[in-house]
DOMI-155045 format. One line per 4 residues: number of its first residue (from 1); their letters; for each residue x, y negated, z negated of N, C-alpha, C. Coordinates in Angstrom, 1 decimal, padded with zeros to 4 digits. Layout:
# residues N
NUM> a> X Y Z X Y Z X Y Z | ...
***
This chain:
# residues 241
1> xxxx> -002.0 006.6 -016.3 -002.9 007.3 -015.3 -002.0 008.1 -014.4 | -002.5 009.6 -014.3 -001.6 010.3 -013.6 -002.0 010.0 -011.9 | -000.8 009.8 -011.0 -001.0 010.1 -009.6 -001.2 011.0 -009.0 | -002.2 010.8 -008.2 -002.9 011.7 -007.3 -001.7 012.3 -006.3
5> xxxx> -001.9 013.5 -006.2 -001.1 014.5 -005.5 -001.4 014.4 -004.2 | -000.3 014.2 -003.3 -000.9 014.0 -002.1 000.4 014.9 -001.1 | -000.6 015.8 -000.1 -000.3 017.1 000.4 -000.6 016.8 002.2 | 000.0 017.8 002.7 000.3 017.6 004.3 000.1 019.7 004.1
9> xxxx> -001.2 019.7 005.0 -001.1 021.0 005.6 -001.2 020.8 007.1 | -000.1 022.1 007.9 000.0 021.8 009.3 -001.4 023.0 009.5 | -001.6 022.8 011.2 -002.5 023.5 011.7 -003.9 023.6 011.0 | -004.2 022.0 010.4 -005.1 022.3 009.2 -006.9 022.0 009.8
13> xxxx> -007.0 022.2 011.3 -008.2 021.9 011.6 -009.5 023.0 011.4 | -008.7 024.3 011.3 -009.5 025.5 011.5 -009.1 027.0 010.2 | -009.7 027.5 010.5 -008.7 029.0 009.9 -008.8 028.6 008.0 | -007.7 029.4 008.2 -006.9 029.1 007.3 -006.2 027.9 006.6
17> xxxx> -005.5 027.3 007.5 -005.2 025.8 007.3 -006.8 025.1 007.0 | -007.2 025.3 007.3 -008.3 024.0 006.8 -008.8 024.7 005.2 | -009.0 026.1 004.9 -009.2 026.4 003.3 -008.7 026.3 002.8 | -007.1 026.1 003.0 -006.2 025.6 002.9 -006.3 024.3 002.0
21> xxxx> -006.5 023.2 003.1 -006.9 022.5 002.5 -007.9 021.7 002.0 | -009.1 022.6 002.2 -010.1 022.9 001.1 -010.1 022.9 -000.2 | -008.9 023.6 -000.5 -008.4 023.9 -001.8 -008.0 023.2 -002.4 | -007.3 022.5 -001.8 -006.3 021.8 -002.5 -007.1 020.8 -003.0
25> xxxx> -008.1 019.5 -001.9 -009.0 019.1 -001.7 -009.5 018.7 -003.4 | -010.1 020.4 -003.4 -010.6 020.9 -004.8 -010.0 020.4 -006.1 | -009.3 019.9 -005.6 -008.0 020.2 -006.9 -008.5 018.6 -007.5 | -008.8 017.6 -006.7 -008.6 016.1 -006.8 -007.3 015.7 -005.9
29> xxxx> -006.7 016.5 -005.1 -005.7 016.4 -004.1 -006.2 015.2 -003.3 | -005.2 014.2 -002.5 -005.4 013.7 -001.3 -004.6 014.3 000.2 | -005.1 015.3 001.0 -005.0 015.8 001.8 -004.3 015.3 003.3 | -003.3 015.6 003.7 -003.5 015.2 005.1 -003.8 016.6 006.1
33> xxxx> -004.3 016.2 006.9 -005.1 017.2 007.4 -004.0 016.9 008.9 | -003.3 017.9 008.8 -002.4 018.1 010.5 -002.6 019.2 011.8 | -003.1 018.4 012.5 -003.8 018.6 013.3 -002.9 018.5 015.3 | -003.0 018.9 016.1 -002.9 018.4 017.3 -003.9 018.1 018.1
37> xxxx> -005.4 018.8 018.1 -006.3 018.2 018.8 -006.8 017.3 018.3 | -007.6 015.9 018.6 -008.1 015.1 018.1 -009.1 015.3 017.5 | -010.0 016.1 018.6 -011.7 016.0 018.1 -011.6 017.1 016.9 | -010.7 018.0 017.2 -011.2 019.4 015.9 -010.6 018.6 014.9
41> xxxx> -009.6 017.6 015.1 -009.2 017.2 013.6 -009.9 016.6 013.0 | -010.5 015.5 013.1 -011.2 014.4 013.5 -012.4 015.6 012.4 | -013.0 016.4 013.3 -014.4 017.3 012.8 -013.7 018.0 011.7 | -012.5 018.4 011.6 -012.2 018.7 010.2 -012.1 017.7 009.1
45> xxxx> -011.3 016.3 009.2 -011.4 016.0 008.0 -012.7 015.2 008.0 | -014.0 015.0 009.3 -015.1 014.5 008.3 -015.9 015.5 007.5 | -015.8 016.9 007.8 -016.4 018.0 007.2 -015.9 018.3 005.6 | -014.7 017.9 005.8 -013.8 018.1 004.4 -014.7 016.9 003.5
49> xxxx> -014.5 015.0 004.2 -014.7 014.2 003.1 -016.2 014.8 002.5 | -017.4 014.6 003.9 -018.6 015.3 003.6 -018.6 016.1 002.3 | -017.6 017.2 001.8 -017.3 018.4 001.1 -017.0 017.3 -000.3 | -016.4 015.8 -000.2 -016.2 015.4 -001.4 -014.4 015.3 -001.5
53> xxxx> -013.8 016.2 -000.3 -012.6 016.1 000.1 -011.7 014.5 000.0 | -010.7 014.5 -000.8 -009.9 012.8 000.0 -008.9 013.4 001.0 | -009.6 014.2 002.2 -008.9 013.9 003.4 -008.8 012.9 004.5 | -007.5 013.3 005.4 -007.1 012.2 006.3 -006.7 012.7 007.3
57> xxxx> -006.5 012.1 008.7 -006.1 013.1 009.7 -004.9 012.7 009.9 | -003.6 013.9 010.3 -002.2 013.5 010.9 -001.8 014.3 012.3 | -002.2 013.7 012.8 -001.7 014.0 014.3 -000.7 014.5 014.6 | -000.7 015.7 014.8 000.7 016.0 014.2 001.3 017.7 015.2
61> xxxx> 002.0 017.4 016.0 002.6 018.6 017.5 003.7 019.0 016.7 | 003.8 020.3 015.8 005.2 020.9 015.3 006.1 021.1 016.4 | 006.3 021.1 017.3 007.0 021.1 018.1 007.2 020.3 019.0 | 007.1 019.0 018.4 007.3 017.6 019.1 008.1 016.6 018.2
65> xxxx> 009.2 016.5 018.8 010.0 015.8 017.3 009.5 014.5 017.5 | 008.9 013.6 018.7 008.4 012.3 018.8 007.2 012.4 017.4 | 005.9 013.1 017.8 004.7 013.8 017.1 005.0 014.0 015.8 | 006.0 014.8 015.2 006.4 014.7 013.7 006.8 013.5 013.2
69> xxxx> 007.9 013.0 013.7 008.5 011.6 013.4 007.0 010.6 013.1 | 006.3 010.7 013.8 005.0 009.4 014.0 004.2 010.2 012.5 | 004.5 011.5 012.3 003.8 012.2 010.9 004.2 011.2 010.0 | 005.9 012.2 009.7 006.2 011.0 008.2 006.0 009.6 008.1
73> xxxx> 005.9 008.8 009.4 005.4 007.5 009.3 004.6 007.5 008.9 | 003.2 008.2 009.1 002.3 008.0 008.7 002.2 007.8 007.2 | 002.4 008.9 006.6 002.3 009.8 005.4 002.9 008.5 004.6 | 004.5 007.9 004.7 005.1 006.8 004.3 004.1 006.0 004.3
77> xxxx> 003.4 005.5 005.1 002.9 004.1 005.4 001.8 004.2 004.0 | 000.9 005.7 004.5 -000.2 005.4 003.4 -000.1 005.9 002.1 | 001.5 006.7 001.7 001.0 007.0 000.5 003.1 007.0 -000.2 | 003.7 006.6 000.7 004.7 006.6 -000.1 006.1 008.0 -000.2
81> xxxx> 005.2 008.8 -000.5 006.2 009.8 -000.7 004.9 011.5 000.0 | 005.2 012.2 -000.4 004.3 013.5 -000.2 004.8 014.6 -001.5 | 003.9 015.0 -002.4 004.3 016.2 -003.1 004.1 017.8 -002.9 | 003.2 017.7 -001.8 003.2 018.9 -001.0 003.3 019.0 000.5
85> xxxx> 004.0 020.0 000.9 003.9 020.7 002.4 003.9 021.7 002.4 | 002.9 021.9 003.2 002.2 023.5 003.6 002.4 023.7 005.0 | 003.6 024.6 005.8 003.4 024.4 006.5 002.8 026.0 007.3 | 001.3 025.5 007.6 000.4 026.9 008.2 000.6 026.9 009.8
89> xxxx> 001.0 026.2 010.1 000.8 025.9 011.5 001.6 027.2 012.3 | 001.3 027.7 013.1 001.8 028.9 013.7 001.1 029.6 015.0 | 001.4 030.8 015.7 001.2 031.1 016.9 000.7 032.6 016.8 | 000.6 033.6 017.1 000.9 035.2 017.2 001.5 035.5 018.8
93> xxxx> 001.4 034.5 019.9 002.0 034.5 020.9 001.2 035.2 021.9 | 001.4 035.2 023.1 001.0 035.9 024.2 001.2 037.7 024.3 | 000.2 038.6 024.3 000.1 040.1 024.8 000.9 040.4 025.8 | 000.8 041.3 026.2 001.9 042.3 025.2 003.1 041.7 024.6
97> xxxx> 003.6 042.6 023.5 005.1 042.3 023.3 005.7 043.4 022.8 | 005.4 044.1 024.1 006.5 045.6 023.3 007.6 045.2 024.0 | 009.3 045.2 023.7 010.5 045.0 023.6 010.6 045.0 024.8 | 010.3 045.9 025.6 011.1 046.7 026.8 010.4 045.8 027.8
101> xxxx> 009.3 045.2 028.0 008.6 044.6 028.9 008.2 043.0 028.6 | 008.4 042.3 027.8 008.3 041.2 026.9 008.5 040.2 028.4 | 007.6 038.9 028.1 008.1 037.5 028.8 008.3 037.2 027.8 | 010.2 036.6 028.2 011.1 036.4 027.1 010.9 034.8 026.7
105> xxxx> 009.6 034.3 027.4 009.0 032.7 027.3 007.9 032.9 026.2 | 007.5 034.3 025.7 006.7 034.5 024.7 007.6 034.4 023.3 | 008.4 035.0 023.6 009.1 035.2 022.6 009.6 033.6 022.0 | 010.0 032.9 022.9 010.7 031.6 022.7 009.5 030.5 022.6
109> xxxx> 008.2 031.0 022.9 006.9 030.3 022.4 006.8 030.5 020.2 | 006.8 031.8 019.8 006.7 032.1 018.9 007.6 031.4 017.8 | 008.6 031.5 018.7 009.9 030.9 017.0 010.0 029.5 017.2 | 009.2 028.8 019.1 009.6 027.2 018.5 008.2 026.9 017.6
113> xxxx> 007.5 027.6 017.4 006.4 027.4 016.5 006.3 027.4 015.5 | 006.2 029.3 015.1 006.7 029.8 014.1 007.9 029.2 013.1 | 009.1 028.8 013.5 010.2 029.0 012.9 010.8 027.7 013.1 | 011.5 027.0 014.2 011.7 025.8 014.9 010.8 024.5 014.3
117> xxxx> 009.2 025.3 014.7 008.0 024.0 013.9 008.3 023.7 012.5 | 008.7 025.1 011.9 008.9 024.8 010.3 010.2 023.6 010.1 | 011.3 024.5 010.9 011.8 023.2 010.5 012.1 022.1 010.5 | 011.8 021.6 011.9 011.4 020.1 012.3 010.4 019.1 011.5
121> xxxx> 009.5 019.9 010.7 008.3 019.2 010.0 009.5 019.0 008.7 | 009.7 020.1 008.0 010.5 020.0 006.7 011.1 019.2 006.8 | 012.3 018.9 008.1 013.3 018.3 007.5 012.8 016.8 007.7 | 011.7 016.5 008.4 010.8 015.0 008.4 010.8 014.7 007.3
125> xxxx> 009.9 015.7 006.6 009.5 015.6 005.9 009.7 015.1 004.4 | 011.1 015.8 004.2 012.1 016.2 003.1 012.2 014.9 002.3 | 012.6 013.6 002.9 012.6 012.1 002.4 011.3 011.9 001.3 | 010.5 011.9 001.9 008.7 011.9 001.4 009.1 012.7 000.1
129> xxxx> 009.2 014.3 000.4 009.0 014.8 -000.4 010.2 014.7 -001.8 | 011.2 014.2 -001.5 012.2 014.0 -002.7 011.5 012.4 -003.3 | 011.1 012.1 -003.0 010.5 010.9 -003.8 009.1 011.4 -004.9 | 008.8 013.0 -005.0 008.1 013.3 -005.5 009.1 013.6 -006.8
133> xxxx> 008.1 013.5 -007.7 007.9 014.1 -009.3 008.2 015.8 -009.3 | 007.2 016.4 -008.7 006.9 018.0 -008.7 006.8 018.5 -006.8 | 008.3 018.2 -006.4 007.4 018.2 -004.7 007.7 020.4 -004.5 | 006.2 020.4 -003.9 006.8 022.0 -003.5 006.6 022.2 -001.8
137> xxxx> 007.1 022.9 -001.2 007.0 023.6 000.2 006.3 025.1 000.4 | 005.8 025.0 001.1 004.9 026.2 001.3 004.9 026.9 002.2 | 005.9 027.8 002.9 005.7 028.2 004.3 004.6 029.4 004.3 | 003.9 029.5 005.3 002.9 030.9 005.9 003.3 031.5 006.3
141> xxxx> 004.0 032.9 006.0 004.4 033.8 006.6 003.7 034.7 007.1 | 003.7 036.5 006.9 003.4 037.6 007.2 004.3 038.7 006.5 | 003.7 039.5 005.6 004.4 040.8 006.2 004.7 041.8 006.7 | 004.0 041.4 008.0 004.9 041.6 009.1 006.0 041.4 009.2
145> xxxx> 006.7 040.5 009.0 007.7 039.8 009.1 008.9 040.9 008.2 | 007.8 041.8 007.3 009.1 042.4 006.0 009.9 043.7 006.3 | 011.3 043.2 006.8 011.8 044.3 007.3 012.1 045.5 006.5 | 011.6 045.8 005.0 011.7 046.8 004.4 010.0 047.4 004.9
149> xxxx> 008.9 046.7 005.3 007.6 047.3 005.3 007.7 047.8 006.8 | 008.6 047.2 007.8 008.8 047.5 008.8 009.4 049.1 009.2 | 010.7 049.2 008.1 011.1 050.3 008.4 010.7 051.6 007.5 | 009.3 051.2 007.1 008.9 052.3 006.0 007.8 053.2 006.9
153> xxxx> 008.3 054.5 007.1 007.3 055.6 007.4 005.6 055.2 007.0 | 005.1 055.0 007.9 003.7 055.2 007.1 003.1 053.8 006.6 | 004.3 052.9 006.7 003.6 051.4 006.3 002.1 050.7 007.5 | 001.4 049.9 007.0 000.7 049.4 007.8 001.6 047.7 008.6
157> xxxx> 001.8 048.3 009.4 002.7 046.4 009.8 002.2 046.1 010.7 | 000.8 047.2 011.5 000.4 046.1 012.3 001.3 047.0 014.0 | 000.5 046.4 015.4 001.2 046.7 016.5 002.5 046.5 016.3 | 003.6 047.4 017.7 004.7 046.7 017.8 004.9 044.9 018.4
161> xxxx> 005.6 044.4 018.2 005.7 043.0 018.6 007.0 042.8 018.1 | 007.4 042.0 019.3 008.7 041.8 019.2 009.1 039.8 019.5 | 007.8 039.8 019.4 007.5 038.1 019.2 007.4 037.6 018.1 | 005.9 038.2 017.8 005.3 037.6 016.6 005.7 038.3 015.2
165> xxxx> 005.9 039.2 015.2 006.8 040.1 014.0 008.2 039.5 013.2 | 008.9 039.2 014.2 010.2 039.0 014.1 010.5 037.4 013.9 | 009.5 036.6 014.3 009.2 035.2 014.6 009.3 034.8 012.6 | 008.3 035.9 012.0 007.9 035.6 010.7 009.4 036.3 009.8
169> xxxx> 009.5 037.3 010.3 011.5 037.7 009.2 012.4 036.7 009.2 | 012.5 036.2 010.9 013.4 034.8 011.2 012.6 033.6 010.4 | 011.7 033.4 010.2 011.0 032.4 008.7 011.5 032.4 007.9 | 011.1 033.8 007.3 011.4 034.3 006.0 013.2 034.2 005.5
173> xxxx> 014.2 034.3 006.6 015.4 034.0 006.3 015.8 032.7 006.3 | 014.8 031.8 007.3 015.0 030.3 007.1 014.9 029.9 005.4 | 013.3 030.1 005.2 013.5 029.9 004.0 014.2 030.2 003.0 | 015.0 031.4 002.7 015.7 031.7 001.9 017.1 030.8 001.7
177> xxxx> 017.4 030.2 003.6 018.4 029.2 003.1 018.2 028.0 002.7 | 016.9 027.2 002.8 016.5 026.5 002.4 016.6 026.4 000.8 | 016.0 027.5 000.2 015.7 027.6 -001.5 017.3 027.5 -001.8 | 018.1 028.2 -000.9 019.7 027.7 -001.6 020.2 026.3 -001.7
181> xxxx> 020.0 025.8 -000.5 020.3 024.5 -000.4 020.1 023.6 -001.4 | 018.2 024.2 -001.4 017.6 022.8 -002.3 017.6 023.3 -004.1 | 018.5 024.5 -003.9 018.6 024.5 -005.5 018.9 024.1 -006.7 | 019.7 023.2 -006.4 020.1 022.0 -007.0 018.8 020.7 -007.4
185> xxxx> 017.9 020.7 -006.8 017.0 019.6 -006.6 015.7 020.5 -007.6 | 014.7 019.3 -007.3 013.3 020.3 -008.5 012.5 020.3 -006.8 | 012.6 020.7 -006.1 011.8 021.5 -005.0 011.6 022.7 -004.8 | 010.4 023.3 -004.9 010.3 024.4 -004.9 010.3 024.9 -003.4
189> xxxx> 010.4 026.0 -003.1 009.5 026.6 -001.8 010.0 027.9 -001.2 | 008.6 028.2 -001.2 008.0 029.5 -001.3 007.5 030.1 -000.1 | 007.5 031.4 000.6 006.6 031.9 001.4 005.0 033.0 001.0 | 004.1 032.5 001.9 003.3 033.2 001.5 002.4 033.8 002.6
193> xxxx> 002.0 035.2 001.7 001.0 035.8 003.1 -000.1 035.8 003.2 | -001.2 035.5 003.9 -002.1 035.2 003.6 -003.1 037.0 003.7 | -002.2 037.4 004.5 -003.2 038.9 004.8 -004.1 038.8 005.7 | -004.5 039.9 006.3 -004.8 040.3 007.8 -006.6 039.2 007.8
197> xxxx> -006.9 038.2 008.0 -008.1 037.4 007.9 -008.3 037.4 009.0 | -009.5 036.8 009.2 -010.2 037.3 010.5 -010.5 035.5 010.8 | -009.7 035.2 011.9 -009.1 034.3 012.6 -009.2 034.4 014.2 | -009.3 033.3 014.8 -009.1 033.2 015.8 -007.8 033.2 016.8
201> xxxx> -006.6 033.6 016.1 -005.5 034.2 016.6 -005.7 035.8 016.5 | -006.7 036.5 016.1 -006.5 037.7 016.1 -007.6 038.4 016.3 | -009.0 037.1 017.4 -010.2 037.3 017.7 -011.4 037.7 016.8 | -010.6 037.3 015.3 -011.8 037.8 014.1 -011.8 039.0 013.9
205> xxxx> -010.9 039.9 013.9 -010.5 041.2 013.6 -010.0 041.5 012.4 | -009.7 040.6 011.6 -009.2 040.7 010.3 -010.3 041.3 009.5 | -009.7 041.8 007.9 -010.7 042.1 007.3 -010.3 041.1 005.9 | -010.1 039.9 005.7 -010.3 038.9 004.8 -010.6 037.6 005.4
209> xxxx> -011.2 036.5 005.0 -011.8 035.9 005.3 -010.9 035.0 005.0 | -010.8 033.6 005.7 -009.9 032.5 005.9 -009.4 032.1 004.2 | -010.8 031.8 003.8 -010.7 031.5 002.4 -010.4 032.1 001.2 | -010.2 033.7 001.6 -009.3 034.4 000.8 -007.8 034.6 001.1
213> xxxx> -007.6 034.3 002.5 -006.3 033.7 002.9 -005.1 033.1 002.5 | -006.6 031.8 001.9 -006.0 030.3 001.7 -005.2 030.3 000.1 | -006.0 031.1 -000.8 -005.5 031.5 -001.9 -004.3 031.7 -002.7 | -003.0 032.0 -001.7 -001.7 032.7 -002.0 -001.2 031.2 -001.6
217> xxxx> -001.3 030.2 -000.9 -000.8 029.0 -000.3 -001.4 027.8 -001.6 | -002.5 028.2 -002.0 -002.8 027.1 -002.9 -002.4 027.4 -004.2 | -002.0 028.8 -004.5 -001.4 028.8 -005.7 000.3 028.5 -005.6 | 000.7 028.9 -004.4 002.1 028.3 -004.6 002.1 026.8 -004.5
221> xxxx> 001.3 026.2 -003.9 001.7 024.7 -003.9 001.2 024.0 -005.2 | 000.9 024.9 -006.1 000.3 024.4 -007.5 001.2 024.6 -008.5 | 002.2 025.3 -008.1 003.2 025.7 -009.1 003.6 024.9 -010.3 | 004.1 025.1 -011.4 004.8 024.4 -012.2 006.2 024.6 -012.5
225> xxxx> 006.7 023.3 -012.9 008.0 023.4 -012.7 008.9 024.0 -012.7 | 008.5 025.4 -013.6 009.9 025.8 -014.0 009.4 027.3 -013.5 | 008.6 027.2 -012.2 008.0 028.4 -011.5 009.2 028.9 -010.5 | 008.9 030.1 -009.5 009.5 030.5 -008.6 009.9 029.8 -007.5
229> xxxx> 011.1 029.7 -006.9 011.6 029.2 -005.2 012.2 030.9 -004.8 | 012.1 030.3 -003.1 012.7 031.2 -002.6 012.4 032.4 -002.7 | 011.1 032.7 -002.9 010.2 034.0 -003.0 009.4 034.2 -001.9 | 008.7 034.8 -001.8 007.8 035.8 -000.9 006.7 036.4 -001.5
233> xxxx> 005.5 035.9 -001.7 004.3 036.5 -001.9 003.1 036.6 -001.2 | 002.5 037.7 -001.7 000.7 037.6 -001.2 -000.1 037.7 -002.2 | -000.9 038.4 -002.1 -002.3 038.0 -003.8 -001.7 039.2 -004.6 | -000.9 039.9 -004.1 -000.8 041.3 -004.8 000.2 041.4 -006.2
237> xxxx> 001.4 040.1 -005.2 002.4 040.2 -006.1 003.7 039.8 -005.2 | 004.7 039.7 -005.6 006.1 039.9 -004.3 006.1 040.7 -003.5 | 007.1 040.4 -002.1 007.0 041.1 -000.8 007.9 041.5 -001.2 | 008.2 042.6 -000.6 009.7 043.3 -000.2 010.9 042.1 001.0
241> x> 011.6 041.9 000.7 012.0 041.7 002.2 012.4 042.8 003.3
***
């Protein structure tokens, strides 16, 4: 009898995190649903089970190493190891952030989120996930973040931002040392974009919908073994860095 796959998405009450792990859900997945509010988490994973979902809630502040630590307990207690992490959890930060005028407490909001959160959860995490069979990682990026789309005449990258732009390149090179590290090992992990969705970090201005979002995240954590690390995608295809 094969075991059930069991997955950790952060920021997974709303958005994208939650089609996220909707998806997976889909799959016959057992979900943890990470969350910091209670009630919205709470209202996500009964909407999920409702859905047929085996989700669970994990209480879970990326930027609280107490809050993480009480994660992998969790995750240990009820299931042993983890074969997936997705980590969606993230910020776009406080207005304005053009360079020259920036509160440099925006900037330092964005990367212990963005970037700092990533790795605080991962490296919790990392135990869990080497007790897997097939474990992969999933960071959520932007390309925004892609300093080739950045410096291209004419690219769409979006306002200037010197928070939330740069928050996602500094990602994007975390994980690249990550994929070296863990090259040696059968862990994959991947970044992915989800594309401009219309979210409540960006007041529903986007022009894709959460659930078309969630798509680039659920196929990397579906990977097979002898798939891609240390890549960068969206629905299209590879990012540039």
């Amino acid at each position: 009898m094969t075991e059930q796959t069991i997955a950790l998405v952060t920021g997974a009450n709303k958005g994208i995190g939650y089609e996220i792990a909707a998806g997976l859900g889909a799959l016959g997945w057992s979900v943890g649903i990470g969350a910091r509010d209670q009630e919205r988490r709470e209202s996500a994973v009964a909407k999920l089970r409702a859905a047929g979902v085996d989700a669970f809630g994990v209480p879970l502040d990326v930027t609280d190493d107490a809050s993480v630590a009480d994660a992998a307990r969790l995750i240990e207690e009820r299931a042993g190891r983890l074969d997936v992490l997705v980590n969606n959890a993230g910020t776009t930060g406080n207005a304005p952030q053009m360079p020259t005028t920036v509160d440099v407490a925006t900037v330092r909001t964005a990367v212990e989120t963005n970037v700092i959160g990533v790795i605080r959860v991962t490296n919790a995490m990392l135990p869990l996930l080497r007790r897997s069979s097939s474990p992969r990682i999933v960071n959520m990026s932007s390309t925004v973040g892609s300093l080739t789309r950045q410096t291209t005449p004419g690219a769409e990258v979006g306002p200037t931002s010197v928070a939330y732009s740069p928050s996602k390149t500094f990602l994007n090179a975390v994980t690249v040392q990550y994929a070296k590290e863990l090259s040696d090992t059968n862990i994959l992990i991947n970044l992915g974009c989800p594309g401009y969705c219309a979210t409540d970090l960006n007041g529903f201005r986007g022009v894709r919908t959460a659930q078309q979002g969630a798509a680039i995240a659920i196929r990397l954590a579906s990977l097979p073994d002898d798939g891609p690390t240390g890549h960068f995608f969206d629905d299209a295809g590879e990012v540039p860095w």
